[in-house]
VOPAGU-2260 file (C-alpha; in pm, 1 decimal, decimal comma):
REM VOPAGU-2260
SITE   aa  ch    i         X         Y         Z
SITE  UNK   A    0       0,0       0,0       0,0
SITE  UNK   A    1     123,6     344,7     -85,0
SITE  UNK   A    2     163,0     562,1     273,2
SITE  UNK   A    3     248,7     914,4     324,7
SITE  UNK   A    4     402,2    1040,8     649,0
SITE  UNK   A    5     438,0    1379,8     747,8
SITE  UNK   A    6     661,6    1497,8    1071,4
SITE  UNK   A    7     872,6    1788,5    1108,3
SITE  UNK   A    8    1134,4    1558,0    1174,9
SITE  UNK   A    9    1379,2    1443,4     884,7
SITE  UNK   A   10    1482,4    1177,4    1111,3
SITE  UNK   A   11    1180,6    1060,5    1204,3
SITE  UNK   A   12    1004,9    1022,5     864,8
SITE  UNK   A   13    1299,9     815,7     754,2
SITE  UNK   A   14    1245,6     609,2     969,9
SITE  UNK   A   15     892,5     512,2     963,6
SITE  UNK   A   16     935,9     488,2     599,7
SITE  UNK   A   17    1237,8     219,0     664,5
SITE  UNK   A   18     997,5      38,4     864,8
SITE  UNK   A   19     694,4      34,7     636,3
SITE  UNK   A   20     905,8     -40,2     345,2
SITE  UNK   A   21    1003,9    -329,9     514,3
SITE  UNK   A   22     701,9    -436,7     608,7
SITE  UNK   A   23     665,6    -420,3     159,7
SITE  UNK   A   24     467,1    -100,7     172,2
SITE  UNK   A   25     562,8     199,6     -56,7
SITE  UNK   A   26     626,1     509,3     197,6
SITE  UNK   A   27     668,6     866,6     103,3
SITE  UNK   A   28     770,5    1106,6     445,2
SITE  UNK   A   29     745,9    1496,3     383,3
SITE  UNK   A   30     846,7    1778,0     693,8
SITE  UNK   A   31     594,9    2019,6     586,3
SITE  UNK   A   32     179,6    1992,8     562,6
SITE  UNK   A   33     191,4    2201,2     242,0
SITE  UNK   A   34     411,8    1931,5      86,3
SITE  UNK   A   35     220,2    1692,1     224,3
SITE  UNK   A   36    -102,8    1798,1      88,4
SITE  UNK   A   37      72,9    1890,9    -250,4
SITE  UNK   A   38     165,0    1544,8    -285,2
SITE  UNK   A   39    -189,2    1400,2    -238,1
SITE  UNK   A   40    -326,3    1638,6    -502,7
SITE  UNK   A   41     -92,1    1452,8    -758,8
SITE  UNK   A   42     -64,6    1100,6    -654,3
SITE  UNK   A   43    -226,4     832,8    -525,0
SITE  UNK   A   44    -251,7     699,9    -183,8
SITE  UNK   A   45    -416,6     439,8      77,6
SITE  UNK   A   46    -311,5     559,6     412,8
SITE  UNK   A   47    -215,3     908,7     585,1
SITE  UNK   A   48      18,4     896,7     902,9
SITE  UNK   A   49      96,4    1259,4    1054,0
SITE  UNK   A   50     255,6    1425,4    1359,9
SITE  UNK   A   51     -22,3    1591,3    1506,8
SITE  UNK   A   52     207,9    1894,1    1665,2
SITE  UNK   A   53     267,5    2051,2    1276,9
SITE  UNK   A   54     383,6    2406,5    1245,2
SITE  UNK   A   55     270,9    2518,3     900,9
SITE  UNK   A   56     -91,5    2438,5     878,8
SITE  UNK   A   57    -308,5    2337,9    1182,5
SITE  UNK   A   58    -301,8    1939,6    1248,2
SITE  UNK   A   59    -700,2    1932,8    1236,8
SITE  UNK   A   60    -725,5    2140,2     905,9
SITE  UNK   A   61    -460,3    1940,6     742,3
SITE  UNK   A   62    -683,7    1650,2     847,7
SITE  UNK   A   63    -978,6    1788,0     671,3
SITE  UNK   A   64    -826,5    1862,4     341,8
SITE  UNK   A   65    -634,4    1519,7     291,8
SITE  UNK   A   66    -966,4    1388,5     370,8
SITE  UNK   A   67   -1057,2    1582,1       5,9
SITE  UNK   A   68    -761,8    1412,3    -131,0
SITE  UNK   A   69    -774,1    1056,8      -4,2
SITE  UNK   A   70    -980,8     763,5     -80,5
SITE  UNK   A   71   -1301,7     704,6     148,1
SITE  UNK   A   72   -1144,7     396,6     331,5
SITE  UNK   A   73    -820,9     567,8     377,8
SITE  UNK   A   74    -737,4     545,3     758,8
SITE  UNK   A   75    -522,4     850,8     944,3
SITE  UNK   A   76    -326,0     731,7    1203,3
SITE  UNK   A   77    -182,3    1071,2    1397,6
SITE  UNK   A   78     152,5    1050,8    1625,9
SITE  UNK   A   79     165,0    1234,4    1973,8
SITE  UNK   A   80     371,7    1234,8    2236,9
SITE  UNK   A   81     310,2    1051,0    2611,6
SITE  UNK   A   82     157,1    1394,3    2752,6
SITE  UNK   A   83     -51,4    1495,3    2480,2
SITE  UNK   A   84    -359,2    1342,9    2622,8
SITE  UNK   A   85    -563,1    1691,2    2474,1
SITE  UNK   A   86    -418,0    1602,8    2134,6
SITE  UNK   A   87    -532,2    1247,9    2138,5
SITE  UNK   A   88    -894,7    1393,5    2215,4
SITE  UNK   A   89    -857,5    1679,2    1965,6
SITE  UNK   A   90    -703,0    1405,5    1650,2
SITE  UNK   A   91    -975,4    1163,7    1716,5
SITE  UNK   A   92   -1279,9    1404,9    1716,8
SITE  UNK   A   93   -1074,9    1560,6    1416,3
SITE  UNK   A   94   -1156,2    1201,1    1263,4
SITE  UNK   A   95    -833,2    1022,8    1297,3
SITE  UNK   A   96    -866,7     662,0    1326,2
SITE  UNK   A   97    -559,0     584,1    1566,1
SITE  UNK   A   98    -263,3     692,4    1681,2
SITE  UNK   A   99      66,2     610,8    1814,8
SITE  UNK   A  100     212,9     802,3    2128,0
SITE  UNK   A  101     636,8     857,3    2054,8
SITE  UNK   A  102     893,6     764,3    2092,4
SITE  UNK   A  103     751,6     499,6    1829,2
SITE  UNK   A  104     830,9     113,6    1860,0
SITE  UNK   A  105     864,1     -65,7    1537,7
SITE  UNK   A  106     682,7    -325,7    1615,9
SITE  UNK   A  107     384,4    -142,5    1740,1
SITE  UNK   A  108     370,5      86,9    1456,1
SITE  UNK   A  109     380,8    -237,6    1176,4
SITE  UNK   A  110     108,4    -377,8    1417,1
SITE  UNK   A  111    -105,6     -90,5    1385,5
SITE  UNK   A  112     -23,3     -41,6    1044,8
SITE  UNK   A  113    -144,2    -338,7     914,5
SITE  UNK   A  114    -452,1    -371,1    1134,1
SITE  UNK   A  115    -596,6     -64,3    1021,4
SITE  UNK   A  116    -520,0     -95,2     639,6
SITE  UNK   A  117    -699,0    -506,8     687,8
SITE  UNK   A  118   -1042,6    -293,1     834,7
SITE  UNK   A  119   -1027,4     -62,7     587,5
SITE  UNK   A  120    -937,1    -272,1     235,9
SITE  UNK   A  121   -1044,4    -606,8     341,5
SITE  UNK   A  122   -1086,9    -720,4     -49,5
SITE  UNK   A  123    -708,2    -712,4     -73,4
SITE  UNK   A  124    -614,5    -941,7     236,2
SITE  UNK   A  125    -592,5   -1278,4     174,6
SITE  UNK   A  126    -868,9   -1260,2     -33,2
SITE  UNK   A  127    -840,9   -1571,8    -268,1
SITE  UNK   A  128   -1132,8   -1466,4    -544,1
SITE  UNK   A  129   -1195,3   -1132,8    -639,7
SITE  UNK   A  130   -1497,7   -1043,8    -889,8
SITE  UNK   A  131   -1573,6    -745,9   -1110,5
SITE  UNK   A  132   -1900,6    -857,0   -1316,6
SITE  UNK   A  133   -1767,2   -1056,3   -1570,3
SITE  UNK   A  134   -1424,6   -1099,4   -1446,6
SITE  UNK   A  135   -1295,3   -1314,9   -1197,5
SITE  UNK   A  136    -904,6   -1247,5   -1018,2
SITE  UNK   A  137    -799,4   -1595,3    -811,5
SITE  UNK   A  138    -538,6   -1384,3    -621,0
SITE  UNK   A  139    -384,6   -1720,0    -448,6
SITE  UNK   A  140    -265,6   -1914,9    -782,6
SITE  UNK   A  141    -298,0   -1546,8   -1011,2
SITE  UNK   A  142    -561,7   -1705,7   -1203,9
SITE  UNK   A  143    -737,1   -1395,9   -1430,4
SITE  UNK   A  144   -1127,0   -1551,2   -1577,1
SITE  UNK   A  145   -1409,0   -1385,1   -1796,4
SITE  UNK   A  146   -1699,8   -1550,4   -1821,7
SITE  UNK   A  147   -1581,7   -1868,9   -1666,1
SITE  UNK   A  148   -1260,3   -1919,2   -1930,7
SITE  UNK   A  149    -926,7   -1852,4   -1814,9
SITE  UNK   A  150    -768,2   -1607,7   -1982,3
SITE  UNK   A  151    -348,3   -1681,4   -2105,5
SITE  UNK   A  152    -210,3   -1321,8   -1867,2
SITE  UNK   A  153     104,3   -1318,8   -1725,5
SITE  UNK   A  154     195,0   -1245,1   -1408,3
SITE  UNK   A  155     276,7    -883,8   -1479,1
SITE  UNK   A  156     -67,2    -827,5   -1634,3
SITE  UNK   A  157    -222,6   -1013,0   -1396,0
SITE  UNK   A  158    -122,3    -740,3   -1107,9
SITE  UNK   A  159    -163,9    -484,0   -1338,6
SITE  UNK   A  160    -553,5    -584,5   -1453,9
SITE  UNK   A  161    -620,6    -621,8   -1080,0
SITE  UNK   A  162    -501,9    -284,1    -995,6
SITE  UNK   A  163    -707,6    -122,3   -1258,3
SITE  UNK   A  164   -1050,9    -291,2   -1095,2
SITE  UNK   A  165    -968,9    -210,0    -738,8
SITE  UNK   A  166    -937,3     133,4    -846,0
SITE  UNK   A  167   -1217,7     117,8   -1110,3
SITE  UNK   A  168   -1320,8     534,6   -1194,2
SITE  UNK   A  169   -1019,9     654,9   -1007,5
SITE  UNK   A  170    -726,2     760,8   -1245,1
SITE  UNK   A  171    -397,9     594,2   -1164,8
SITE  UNK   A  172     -67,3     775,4   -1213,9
SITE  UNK   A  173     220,9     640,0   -1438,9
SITE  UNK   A  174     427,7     663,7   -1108,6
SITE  UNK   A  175     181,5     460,7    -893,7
SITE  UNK   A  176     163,2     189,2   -1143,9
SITE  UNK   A  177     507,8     169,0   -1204,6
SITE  UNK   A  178     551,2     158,8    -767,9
SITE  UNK   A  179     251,1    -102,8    -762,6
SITE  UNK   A  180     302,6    -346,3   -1057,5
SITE  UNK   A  181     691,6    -295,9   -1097,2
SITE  UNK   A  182     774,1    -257,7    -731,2
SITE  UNK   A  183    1145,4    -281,4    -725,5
SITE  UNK   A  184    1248,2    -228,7   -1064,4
SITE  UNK   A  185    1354,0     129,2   -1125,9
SITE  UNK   A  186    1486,6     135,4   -1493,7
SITE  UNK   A  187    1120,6      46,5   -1649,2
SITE  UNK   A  188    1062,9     220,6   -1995,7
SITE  UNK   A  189     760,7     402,7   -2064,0
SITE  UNK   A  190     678,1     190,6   -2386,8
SITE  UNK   A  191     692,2    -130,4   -2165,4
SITE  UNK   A  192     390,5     -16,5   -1955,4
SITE  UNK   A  193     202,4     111,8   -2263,4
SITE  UNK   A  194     275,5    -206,7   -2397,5
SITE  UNK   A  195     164,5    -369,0   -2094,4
SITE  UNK   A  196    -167,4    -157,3   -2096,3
SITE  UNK   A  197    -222,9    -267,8   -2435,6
SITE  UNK   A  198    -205,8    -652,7   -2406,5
SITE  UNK   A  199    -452,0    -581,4   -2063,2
SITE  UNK   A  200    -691,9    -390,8   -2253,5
SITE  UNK   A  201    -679,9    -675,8   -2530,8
SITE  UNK   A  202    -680,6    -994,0   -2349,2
SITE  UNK   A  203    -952,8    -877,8   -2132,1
SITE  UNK   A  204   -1140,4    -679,9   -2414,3
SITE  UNK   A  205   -1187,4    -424,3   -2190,0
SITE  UNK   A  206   -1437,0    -227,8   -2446,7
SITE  UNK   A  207   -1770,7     -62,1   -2423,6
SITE  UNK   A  208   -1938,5    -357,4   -2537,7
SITE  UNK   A  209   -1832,3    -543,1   -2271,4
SITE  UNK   A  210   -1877,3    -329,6   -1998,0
SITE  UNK   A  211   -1532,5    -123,5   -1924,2
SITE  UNK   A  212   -1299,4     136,2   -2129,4
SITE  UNK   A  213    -952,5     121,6   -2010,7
SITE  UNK   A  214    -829,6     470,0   -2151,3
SITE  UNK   A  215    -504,2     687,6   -2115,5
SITE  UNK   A  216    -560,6    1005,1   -1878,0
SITE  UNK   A  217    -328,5    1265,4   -2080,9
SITE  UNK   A  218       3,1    1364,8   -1890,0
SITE  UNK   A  219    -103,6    1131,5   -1614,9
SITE  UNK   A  220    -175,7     771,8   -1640,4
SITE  UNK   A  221    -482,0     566,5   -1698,3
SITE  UNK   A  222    -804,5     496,7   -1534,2
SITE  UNK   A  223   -1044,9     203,2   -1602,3
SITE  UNK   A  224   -1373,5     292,4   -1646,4
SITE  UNK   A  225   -1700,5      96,4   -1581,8
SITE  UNK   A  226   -2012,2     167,8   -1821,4
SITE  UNK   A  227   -2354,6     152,8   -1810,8
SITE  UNK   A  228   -2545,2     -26,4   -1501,5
């Protein structure tokens, strides 16, 4: 899952990153709220973790507006210290969902972590069958069917297809494909995803006809659209 963190702190956003990265997530740390919020405007993201002492835009108004930015399930876990009892109150009325009191332990803040992001995208935990109308994703053995055939994808467009439905209307960045599908490969050309995009659209026939338009969102990315009912 892609995470943003934002603390004042170099330091300290370096390393909750190195722990969430670890834990296989994709973690982007920022000192400022205006970078913070700057980011969410152009990318992607699942999950929002914030100091809740930040010094350039209240921590409850930053709250509000990467609420504008995020995706409805995204949780907000908010960071205080041992004697901030107030800002415990004020972050969950704020509409937080948790928080973690510093000095952070690694352990606790993987635990937390991955408890909240379960509750809030339960289809992509463990589930072993995923279906979008006509489609069917076996996540297990990375089985892709339509209409009860299997359809010849590779691995690669296997992840990639699935991204596209789990995000179905929402327009997906070249970056956060590239971070999803691609993970640790940097040197990707941009004519292998195209090409990538291409064989997805094909194999799955992702056309009006049938129900979805997979199209290119100009100087961004794509988005998969549904149609009709």
């Amino acid at each position: 899952m892609r995470i943003v963190v934002l603390d004042k702190e170099r330091n300290q956003t370096d390393l909750i990153c190195q722990v969430l990265s670890s834990a296989g997530h994709v973690c982007h740390g920022f000192q400022t709220g205006k970078d913070a919020l700057n980011q969410l405007r152009r990318e992607n993201y699942d999950m929002l973790i914030l100091d809740w002492q930040t010094e350039d835009i209240n921590a409850a108004e930053l709250l509000r507006r990467a609420r504008e930015r995020l995706p409805e399930p995204a949780p907000v876990i908010f960071m205080t210290t041992t004697s901030g009892e107030d800002d415990i109150v004020a972050g969950l009325a704020a509409g937080a969902n948790d928080y973690l009191v510093k000095p952070l332990r690694r352990s606790e803040l993987v635990t937390r972590v991955q408890a909240m992001l379960r509750r809030a995208y339960p289809a992509q935990n463990g589930a072993e069958q995923l279906q979008f109308g006509q489609y069917v994703f076996e996540t297990r053995p990375g089985r892709l069917l339509r209409d009860g055939l299997v359809l010849d994808v590779t691995h690669k467009e296997f992840s990639l297809a699935l991204l596209f439905f789990r995000n179905i209307g929402r327009p997906l960045s070249r970056a956060y494909i590239h971070e999803t599908v691609w993970i640790r490969e940097t040197d990707v050309p941009s004519r292998t995803m195209d090409t990538h995009v291409s064989r997805v659209r094909n194999k799955l026939q992702l056309k009006p006809e049938n129900g979805f338009r997979l199209v290119p969102v100009y100087s961004y990315g794509y988005r998969l659209e549904k149609l009709g009912v």
